[in-house]
C-alpha positions as CSV (number, residue, x, y, z in Angstrom):
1,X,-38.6,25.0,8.3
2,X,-35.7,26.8,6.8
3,X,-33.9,25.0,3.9
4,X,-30.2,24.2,3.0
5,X,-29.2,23.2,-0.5
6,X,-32.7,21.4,-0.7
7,X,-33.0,20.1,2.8
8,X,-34.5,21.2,6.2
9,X,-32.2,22.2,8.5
10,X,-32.7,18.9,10.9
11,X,-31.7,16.8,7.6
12,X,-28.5,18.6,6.9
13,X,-25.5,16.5,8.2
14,X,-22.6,17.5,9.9
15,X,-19.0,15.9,8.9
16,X,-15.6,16.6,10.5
17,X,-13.1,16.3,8.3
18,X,-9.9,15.0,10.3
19,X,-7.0,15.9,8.1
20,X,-3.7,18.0,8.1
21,X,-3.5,17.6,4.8
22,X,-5.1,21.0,3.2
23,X,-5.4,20.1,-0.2
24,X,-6.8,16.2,1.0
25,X,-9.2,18.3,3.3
26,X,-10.5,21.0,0.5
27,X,-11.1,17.7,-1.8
28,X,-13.7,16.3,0.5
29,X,-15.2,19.9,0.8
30,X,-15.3,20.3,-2.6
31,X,-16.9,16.9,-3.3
32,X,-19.7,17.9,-1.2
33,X,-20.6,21.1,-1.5
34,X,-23.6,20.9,-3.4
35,X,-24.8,18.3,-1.0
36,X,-27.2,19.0,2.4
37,X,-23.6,18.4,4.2
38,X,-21.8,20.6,6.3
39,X,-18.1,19.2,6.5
40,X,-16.0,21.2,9.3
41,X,-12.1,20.7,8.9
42,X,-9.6,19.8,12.0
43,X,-6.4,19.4,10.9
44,X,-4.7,18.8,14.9
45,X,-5.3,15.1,16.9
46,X,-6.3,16.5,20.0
47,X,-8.2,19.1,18.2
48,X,-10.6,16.5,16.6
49,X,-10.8,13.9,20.1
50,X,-12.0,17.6,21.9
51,X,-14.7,18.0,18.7
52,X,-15.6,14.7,18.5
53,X,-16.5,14.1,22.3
54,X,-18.0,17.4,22.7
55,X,-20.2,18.0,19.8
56,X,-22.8,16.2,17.6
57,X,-21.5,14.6,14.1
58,X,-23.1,12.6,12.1
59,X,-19.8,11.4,10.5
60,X,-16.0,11.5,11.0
61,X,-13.6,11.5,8.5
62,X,-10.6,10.4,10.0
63,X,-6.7,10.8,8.2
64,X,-4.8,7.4,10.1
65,X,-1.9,9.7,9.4
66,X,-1.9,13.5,11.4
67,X,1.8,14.3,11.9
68,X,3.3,12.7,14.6
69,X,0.1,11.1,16.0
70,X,-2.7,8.7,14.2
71,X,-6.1,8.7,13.4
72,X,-6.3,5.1,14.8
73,X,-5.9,6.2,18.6
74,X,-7.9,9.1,18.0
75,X,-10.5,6.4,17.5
76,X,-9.7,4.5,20.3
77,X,-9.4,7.4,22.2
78,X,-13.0,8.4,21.1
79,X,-14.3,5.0,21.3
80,X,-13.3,4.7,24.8
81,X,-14.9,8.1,25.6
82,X,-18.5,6.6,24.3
83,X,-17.8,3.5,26.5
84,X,-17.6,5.5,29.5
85,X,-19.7,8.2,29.4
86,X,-22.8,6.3,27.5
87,X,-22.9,8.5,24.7
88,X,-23.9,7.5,21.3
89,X,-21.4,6.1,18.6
90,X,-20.3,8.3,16.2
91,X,-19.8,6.6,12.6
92,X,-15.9,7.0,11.9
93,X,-14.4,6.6,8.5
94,X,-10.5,6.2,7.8
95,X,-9.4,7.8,4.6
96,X,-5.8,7.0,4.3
97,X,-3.5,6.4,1.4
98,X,-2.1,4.0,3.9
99,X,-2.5,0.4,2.1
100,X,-0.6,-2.0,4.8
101,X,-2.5,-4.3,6.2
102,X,-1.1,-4.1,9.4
103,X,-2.6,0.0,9.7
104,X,-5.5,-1.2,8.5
105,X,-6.3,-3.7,10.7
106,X,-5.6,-1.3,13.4
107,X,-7.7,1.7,12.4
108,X,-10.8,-1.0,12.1
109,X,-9.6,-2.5,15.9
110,X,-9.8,0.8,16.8
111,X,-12.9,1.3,16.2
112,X,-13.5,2.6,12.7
113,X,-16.7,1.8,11.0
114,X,-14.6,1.8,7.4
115,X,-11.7,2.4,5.4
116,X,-11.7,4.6,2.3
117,X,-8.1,3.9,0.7
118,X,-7.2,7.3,-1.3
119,X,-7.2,7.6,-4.5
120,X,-11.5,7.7,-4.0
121,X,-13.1,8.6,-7.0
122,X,-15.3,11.5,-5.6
123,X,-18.7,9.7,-7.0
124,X,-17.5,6.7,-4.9
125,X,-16.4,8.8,-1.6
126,X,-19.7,10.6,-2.1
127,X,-22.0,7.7,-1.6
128,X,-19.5,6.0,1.1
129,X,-20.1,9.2,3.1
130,X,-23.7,8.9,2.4
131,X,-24.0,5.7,3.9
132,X,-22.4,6.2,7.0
133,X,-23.8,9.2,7.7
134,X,-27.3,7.3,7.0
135,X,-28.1,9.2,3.8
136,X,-30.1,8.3,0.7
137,X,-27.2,7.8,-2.1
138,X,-26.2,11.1,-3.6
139,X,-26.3,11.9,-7.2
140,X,-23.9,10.1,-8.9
141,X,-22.5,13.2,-11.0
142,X,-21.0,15.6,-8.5
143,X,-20.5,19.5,-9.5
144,X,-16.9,19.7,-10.5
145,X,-16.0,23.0,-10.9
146,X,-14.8,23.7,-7.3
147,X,-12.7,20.0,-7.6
148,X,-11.1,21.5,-11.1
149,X,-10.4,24.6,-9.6
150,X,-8.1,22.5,-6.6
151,X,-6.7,20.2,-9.5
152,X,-5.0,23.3,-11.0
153,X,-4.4,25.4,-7.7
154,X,-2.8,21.6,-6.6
155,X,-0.3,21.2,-10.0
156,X,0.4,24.9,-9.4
157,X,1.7,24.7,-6.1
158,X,3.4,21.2,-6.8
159,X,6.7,22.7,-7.1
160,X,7.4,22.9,-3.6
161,X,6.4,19.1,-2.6
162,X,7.9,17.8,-5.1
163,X,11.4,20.0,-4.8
164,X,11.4,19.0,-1.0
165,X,10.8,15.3,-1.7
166,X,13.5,15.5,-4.1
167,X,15.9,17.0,-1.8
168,X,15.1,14.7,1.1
169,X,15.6,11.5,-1.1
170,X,19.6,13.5,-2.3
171,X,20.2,13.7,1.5
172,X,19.2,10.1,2.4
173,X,16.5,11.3,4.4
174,X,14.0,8.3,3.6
175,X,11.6,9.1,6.3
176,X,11.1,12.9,5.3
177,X,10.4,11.3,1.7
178,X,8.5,8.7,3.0
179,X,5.9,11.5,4.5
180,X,5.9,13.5,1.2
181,X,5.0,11.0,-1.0
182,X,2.3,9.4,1.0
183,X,0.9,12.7,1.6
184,X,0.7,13.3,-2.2
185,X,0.4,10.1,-3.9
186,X,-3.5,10.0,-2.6
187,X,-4.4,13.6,-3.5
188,X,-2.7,13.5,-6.6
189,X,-4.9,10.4,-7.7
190,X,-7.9,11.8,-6.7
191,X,-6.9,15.1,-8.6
192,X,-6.7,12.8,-11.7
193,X,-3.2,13.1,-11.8
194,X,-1.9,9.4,-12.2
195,X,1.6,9.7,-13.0
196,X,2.0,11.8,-10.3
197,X,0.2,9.7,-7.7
198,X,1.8,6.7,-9.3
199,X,5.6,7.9,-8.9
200,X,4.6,9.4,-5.4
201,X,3.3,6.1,-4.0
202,X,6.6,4.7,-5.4
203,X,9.0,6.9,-3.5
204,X,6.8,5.9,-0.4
205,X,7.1,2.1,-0.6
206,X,10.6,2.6,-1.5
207,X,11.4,4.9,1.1
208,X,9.6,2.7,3.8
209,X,11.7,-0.2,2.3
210,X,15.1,1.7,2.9
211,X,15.5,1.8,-0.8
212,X,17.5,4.7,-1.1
213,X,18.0,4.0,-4.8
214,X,14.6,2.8,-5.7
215,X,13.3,5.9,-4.0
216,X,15.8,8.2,-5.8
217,X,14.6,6.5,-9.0
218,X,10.9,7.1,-8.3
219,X,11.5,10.6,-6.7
220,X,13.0,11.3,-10.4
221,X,10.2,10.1,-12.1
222,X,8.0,12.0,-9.7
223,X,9.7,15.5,-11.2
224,X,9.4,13.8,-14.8
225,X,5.1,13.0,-14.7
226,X,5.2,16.5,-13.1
227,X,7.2,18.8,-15.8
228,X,4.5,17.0,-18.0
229,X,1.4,17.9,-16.3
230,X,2.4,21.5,-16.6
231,X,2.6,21.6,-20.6
């Protein structure tokens, strides 16, 4: 039997990634690529419901948050499609920066197996994966060459986030800056970058709040813990 990265090709798992987040998705790639797991990235709702009733996976990853839709009625949506049509459950696991409750509770009413609330440390998200995909824990030191190489690409390309947060929060636009700063305060932690997840995660609570100046305040910060990370 042909191998793959150590394992015969009847061992090697198969992962969607449900994200349209690229820089959330390329993190979970990255964190496994030395691993016999073949991750395959959706980044659209109805996308992953046509992958996930029409193809074997031994694991979804599911985002709560995909634009204008969610990862929790994906989920249902999937769930419902098992019901009917007898086919074997599929392990689902939400990773969200979400931390309400109230999303929470839904996702696993839905029908998720889990919840992985970002920032993961990738050892952690490794061996969470591993278990619901049924594997034997993975090493516990990941290669992290690819994940340093997204940490810089990431700060590089922060400009533009950050700039567009900024502007939203000036224009009163608390839902646009809602939506930015979740999207980066759980990349940006798992990056390594705290103060930039931290002030991100700030403008988000304020900006579901309808805390115009708290978000202002934190969206300031947010350019502050950024100008630093570039020195």
């Amino acid at each position: 039997m042909k191998s793959v990265r150590g394992a015969t090709l009847d061992e090697v798992k198969r992962i969607l990634v449900v994200d349209d987040d690229r820089v959330a998705a390329a993190v979970v790639v990255a964190a496994v690529r030395d691993l016999p797991w073949t991750p395959f990235v959706c980044a659209d709702a109805e996308a992953a419901y046509r992958l996930a009733t029409t193809e074997r996976w031994d694991l979804v990853l599911m985002d709560l948050e995909l634009g204008e839709a969610s990862g929790a009625d994906v989920t249902r949506r999937l769930r419902d499609h098992e019901a009917s049509s007898g086919g074997a459950r599929t392990p689902v696991v939400a990773l969200t920066g979400h931390r309400d409750g109230d999303v929470l509770r839904d996702a696993l009413a839905a029908g998720c197996d889990g919840i992985l609330v970002k920032p993961v440390p990738v050892p952690l998200l490794r061996q969470a994966l591993a278990r619901f995909a049924r594997l034997a824990t993975p090493p516990p030191r990941p290669a992290l060459a690819s994940l340093d190489d997204l940490a810089v690409q990431f700060l590089k390309d922060l400009g533009v986030p950050v700039s567009a947060l900024r502007a939203a929060v000036l224009a009163g636009s608390l839902a646009e800056a809602r939506h930015i700063g979740h999207r980066l305060a759980g990349t940006a932690g798992t990056l390594g970058f705290a103060g930039i997840g931290d002030a991100a995660r700030r403008v988000e609570v304020a900006a579901s709040a309808g805390d115009l100046e708290g978000a202002r305040a934190a969206a300031d910060d947010l350019v502050a813990a950024h100008t630093r990370a570039l020195r």
